[in-house]
N, C-alpha and C positions, 0 to 999 in steps of 0.2 A: 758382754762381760764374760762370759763364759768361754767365746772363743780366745779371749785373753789368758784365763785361766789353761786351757788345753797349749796355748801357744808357748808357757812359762811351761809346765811343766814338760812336754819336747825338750824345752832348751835343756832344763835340768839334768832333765836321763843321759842329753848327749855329752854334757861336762863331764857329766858323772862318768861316764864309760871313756872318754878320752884322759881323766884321771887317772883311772885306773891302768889304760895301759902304757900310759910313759911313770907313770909315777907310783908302782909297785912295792915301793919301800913304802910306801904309807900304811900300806896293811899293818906291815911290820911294824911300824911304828906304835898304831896305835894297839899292837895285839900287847898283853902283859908278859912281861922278859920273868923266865922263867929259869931255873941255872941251866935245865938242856939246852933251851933256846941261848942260854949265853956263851953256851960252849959252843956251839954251833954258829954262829954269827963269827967266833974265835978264830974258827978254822976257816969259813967262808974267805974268799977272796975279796977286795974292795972294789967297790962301783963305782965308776967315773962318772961325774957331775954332770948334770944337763946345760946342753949350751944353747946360745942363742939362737942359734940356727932352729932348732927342733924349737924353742919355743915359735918365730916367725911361723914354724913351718904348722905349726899345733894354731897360731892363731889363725890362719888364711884357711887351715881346714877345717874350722870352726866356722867364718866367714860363708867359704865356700854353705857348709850344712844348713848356716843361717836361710843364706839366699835360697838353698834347696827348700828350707823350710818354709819360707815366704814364699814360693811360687807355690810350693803345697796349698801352704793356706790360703791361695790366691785359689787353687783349684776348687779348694776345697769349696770357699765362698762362693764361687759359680758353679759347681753343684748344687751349695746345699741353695744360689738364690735358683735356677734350675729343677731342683727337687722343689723348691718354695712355690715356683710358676705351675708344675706338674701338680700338686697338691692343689692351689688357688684352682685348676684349669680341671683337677675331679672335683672340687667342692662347686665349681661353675656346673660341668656336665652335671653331678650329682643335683645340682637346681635343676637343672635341666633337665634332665630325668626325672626329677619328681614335678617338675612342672606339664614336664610332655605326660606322665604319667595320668596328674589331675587333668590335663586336656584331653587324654585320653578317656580316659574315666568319664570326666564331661562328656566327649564327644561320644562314650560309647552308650549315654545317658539321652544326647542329644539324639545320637541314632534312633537311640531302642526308641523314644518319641517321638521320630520320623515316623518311624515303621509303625505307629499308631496310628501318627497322623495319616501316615500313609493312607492304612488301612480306612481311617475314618473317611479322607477324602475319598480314596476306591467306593466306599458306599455312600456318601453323598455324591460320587461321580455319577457312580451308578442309578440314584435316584436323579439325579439331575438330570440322566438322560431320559430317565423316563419321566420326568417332570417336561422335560423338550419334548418329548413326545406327546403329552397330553396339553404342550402349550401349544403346538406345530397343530394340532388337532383343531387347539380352542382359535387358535389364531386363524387358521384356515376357513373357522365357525364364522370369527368377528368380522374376516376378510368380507364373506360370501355377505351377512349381515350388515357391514359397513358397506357395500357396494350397496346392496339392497335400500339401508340410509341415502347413500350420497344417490342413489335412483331418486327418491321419494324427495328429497332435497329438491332435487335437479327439476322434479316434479312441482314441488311446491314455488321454487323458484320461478319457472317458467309459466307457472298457473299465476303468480302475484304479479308478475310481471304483465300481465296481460289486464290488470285493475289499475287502476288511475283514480286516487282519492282527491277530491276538489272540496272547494267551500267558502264559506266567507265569515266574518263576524263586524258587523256594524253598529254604532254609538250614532245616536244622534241627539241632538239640542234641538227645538223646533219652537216658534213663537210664532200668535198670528195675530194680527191687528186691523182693523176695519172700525170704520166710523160709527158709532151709535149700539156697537156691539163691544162686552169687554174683552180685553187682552186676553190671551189664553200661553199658555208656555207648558211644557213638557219633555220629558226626555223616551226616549226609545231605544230599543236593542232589536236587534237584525241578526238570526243566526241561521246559516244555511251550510249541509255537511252533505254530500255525494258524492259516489265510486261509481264510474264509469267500469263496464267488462268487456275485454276483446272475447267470446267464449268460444270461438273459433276464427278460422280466418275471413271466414264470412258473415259474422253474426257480433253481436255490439248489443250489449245491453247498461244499463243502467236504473241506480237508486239513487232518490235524496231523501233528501227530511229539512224543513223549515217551521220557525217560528212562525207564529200570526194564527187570528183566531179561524177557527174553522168556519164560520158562516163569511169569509171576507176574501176568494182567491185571491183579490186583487191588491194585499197588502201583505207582508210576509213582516211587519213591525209587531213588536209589543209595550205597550205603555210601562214605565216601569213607576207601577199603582200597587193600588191591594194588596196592603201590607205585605208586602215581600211573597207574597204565594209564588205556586210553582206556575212558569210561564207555559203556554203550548207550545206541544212542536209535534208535526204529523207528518204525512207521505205527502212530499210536493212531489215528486217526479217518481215514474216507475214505467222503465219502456223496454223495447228490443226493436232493432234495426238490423234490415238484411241489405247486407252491400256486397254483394261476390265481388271477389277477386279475379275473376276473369270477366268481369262485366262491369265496371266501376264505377260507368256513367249510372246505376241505376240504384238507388237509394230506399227503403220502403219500414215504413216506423209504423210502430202500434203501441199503446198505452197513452200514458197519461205524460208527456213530450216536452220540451222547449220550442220554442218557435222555431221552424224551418223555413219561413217566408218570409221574406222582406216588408214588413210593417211598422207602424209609429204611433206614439198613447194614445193617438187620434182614434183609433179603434179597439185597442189592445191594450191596457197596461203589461208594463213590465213584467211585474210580479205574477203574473197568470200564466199557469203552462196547463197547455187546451187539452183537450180528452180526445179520442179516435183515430184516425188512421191519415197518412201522409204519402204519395209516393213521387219520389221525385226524377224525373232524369236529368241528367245532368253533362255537357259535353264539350269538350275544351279545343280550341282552336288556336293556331297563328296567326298570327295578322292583327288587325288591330280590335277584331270582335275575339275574345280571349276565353268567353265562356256562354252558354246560353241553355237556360235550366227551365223547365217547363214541369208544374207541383199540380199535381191534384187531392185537395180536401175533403176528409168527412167528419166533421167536429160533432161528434155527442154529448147534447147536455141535457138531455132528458129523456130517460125513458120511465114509460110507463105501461101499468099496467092490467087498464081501464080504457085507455084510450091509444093514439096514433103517437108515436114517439116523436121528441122533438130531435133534430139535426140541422148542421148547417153544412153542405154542399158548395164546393168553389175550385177554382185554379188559378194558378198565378202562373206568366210566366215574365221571367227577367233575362238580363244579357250582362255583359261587363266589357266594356269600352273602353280601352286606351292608345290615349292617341298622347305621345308626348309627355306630358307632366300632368295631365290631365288624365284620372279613371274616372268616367263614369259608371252609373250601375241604375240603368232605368228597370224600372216591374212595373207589369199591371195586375191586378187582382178582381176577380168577381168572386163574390162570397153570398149565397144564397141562404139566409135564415129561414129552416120550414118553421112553423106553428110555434113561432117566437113568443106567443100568449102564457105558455108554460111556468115563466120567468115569472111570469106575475103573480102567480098562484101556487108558491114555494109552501114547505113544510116549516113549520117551527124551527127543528133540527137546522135544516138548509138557511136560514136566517140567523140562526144561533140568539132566538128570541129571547128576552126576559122574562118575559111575563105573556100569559097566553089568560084566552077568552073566548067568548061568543059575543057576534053584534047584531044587534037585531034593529027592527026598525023604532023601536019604542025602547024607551031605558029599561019596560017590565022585562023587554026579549031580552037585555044587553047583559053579561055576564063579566065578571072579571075587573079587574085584572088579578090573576092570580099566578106567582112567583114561577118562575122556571130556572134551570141554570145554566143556560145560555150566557155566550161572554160575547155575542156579538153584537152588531147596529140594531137587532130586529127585524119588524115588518117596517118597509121606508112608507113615508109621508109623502100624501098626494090627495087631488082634490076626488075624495069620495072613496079613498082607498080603505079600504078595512081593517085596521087596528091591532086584531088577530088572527091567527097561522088558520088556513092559509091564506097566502099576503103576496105583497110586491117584496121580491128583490135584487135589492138594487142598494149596495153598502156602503154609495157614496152621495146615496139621492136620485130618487126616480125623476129627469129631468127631461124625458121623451112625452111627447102627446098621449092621453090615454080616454080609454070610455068606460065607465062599469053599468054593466048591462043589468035589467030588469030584476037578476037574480042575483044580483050582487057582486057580481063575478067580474074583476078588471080585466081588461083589455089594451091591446098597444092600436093607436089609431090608424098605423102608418106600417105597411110591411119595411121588409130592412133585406136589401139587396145592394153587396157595395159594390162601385166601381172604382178604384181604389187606386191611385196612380201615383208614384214617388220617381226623384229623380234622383240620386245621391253622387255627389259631385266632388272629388276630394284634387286638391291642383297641390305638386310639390312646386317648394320654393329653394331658393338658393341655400337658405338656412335649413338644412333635416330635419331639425327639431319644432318647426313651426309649419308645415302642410295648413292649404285651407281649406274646411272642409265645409260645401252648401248643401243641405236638403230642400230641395222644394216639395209638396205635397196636395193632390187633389183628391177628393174624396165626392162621391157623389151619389145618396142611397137614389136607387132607378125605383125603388117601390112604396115611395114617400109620396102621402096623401098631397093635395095640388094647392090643398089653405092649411094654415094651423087651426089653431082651437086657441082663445083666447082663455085666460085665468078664469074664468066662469066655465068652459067646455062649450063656448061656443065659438064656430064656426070663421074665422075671420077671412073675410074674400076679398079683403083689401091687399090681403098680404097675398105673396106666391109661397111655393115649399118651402119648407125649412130643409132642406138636404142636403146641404154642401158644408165641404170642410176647406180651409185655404190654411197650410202652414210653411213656415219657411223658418229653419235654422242654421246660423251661420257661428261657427268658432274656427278659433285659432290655435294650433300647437296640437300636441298627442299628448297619451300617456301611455309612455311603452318602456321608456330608460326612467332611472331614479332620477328626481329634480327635474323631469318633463313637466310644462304646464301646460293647460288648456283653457282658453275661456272662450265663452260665447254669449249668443242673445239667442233664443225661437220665441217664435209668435207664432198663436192660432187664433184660428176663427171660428167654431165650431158652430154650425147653426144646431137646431132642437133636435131633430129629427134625421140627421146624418148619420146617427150610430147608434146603436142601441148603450143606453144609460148607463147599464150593469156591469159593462167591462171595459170601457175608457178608463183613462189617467185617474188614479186617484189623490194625486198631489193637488191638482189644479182648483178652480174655485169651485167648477161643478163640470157633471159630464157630459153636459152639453149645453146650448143655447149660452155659451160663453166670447168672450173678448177674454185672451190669455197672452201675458206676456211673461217671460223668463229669463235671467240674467243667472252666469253661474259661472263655476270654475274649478278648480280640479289642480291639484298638484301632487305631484307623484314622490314621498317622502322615502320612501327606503324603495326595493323593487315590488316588496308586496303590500306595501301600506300607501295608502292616499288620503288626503283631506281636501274635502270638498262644502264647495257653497252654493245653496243657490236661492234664488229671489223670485219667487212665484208673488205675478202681482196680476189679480184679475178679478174681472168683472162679469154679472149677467149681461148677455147681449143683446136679450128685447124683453125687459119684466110685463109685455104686455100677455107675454105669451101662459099656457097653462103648465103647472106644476115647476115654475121658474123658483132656481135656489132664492134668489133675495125674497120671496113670497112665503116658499113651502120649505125650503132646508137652510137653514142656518144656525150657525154654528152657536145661537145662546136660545134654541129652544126651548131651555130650560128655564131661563128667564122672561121668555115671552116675549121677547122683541124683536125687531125687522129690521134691517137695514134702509126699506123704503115703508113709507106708508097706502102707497096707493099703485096700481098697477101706471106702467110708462114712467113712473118717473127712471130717473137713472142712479143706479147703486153706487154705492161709494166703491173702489178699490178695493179686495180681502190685498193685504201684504201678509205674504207667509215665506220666514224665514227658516233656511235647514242647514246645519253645520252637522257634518258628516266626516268621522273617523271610520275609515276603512281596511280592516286587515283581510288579507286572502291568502289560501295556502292550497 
């Protein structure tokens, strides 16, 4: 609106002045006529009228000014939009300016807290480095220390490495039944933990520990009785074995061992691992003789010291034969018992007796019984045996020949030298998992009296020695993979006086002067667990004989009854069954 106003009055001034100079008489006109002025107008000469021409010429130069004027205000508008942009374009720098300004400002804000930071980081640089230094230090510390670990590691690693933990834990069921005696049933537990040591290259030791009562090596079971008390468990094994590394064939054990020789319950139970020294050589071949090992024995199992120590002195030597699908493994064994009389005149302790006493020849002399705590068999029953410590023992029944002399003191009637011969026979078949595997076995004590002694202690010269053993086991299949099974049957013979009583088989009906026979089986349920059965069915093999189980040990002494009444007749069967859960690790 305004440039319209400024446009109007332009126009105005320019009429106004092109008035004026064509059209002069206007002044005059409108001034007031005065008589000079009318005299003077009088005398003036007359003006010639305005013609069209000057008007045309008055309008186009008007036009003409117009258009001057509009291009004016045309300039004008592009100046002043021009000056508009220039002003927008300082009021933008001037933002700009105050904006660079506050950036400035910030950023000289941001600096100066740089340069704090700076500073701060220069002095935690600077600690830092000395902080790396005192860690390059401690590092260097932990290095020398962590080596010194991973040594002691590497130490302990290689010292564990050289232990080997073994063991077992067994469950059993057990039932036994025989004619005129009652049933009996019970359950048992079997637990056995040992580490084996390399403790150098040359040298081999070992620990165990087993269940079972102490007066009983030949049983590593416990009844599970007595209101839950705590069960035993002692030192079953504790040895060291030198085998160089540059001499290999040569083997030599001391403590208290596993069997190193080839034997069977016919002399040995299982469960017994012997006392004294072993040494064996041992030396391997091609061909179809594969190995041939030759042992010499010194078993201790009494000393004393009052008298001559007892021992037993022997060698075995064996071979390993394969020919085809057939290994055999023949051995023979002599084993010489010195002053085996010992056994019979154990300590209470050594018996793990109940109840102890004095016996005398009259009930005035006779003392006792009075309480011990003892958890084993006792002093064993025989004909004239003394009652209490010290006694026979024997912790599955003294069933060898005996004499007790003038002073009371038992005796074995019969020396005990074995001759001991096994042949073990294993033939593969087409099938891997079924091998047959034969034992045949002869046993023959060489220093066995020439009669027995009848159930009275006398003399029988009708009979010859009781000294030989005949057994023979045969099964089927292994147990070496998971779902491997095994079954078989053994049978023995064992006459009276083939082995001494106290350390045969303790499963069987007695440990000697038996007819035994044996059905079982074995199946292998996971790689370290097995369930097994087996069927112990046996009888005395001459009740004429003295201190024969159907006479002197049977299993319902407590009852008072016998299996036979009179000597010769023939005993009923004991059947004894065992269901066996077996874990190993």
């Amino acid at each position: 609106m305004k440039t319209s106003m400024r446009h109007s009055s332009i126009y105005t001034l320019s009429i106004t002045i092109l008035v004026i100079k064509f059209f002069p008489l206007a002044e005059a006109q409108t001034t007031v006529a005065t008589p000079r002025a009318r005299k003077a107008r009088a005398a003036r000469p007359a003006t010639p009228s305005i013609t069209q021409v000057e008007i045309d010429q008055l309008k186009g130069l008007v036009e003409a000014q117009q258009r001057q004027i509009d291009q004016q205000n045309q300039q004008v508008d592009q100046l002043r939009s021009q000056l508009q942009q220039v002003l927008d374009g300082m009021q933008q720098a001037n933002a700009a300016a105050q904006k660079i300004q506050s950036s400035a400002d910030q950023a000289q804000s941001t600096a100066t807290q740089a340069q704090q930071s700076a500073t701060e980081a220069q002095r935690l640089a600077d600690q830092a480095s000395s902080n790396a230094v005192e860690a390059k230090t401690e590092l260097s510390l932990a290095r020398t220390k962590s080596q010194d670990n991973a040594t002691q590691i590497s130490a302990l690693q290689t010292l564990a490495g050289r232990f080997r933990f073994n063991g077992d834990i067994r469950l059993r069921g057990e039932s036994f039944n025989q004619n005129a005696i009652p049933d009996r049933n019970r359950a048992r537990l079997r637990v056995r933990l040992g580490v084996d040591g390399q403790l150098n290259q040359d040298f081999l030791a070992g620990i165990s520990l087993a269940t079972g009562s102490l007066g009983d090596p030949s049983s590593t079971n416990e009844t599970l009785t007595n209101v839950f008390d705590r069960k035993t468990i002692a030192l079953d094994r504790g040895f060291i074995t030198y085998n160089p590394v540059a001499h290999n064939w040569l083997s030599l054990t001391g403590g208290k061992f596993a069997y190193t020789w080839q034997r069977t319950s016919a002399t040995f139970d299982p469960d017994i691992n012997p006392e004294g020294f072993n040494q064996k050589f041992s030396f391997n071949f091609n061909g179809p003789v594969k190995n041939l090992t030759v042992q010499g024995l010194e078993l201790l199992y009494n000393e004393s010291t009052a008298a001559q120590d007892s021992y037993a002195l022997g060698a075995q030597v064996s071979a390993r034969i394969q020919l085809g699908p057939w290994t055999a493994t023949p051995s023979f064994l002599s084993l010489k018992w010195n002053r085996p009389d010992a056994i019979l005149q154990q300590s209470a302790f050594a018996t793990q007796a109940t109840t102890t006493g004095a016996t005398g020849t009259t009930s005035a002399t006779t003392f006792g019984p009075f309480p011990l705590s003892g958890e084993g068999q006792g002093c064993a029953k025989g004909l004239n045996f003394p009652a209490y410590a010290p006694c026979v023992f024997a912790p599955n029944g003294m069933t060898n020949a005996t004499f007790v002399d003038s002073k009371g003191v038992p005796h074995f009637y019969s020396g005990y030298n074995y001759a001991d011969f096994i042949l073990n026979n294993q033939i593969q078949t087409p099938a891997k998992r079924w091998p047959v595997n034969v034992l045949l076995e002869f046993e023959d004590n060489l220093d066995a009296e020439a009669h027995p002694l009848s159930s009275k202690g006398v003399v029988l010269t009708n009979l010859g020695s009781q000294n030989k053993e005949y057994g023979a086991d045969f099964n089927v299949g292994q147990t070496r993979n998971k779902n491997d099974i095994q079954v078989g049957y053994a049978w023995y013979r064992e006459e009276q006086d083939a082995a001494i009583a106290s350390f045969v088989e303790s499963d069987q009906r007695a440990p000697t002067n038996i007819l035994q026979n044996r059905i079982y089986g074995l199946w292998k349920l996971r790689p370290n667990t097995i369930a097994s059965f087996s069927w112990w069915r046996g009888r005395t093999l001459n009740t004429y004989l003295q201190n024969n189980a159907a006479l002197f040990n049977n299993w319902s002494t407590a009852n008072k009854s016998t299996t036979i009444t009179a000597a010769g007749q023939t005993e009923p069967y004991l059947n004894r069954l065992q269901f066996d859960l077996i874990y190993t690790f």
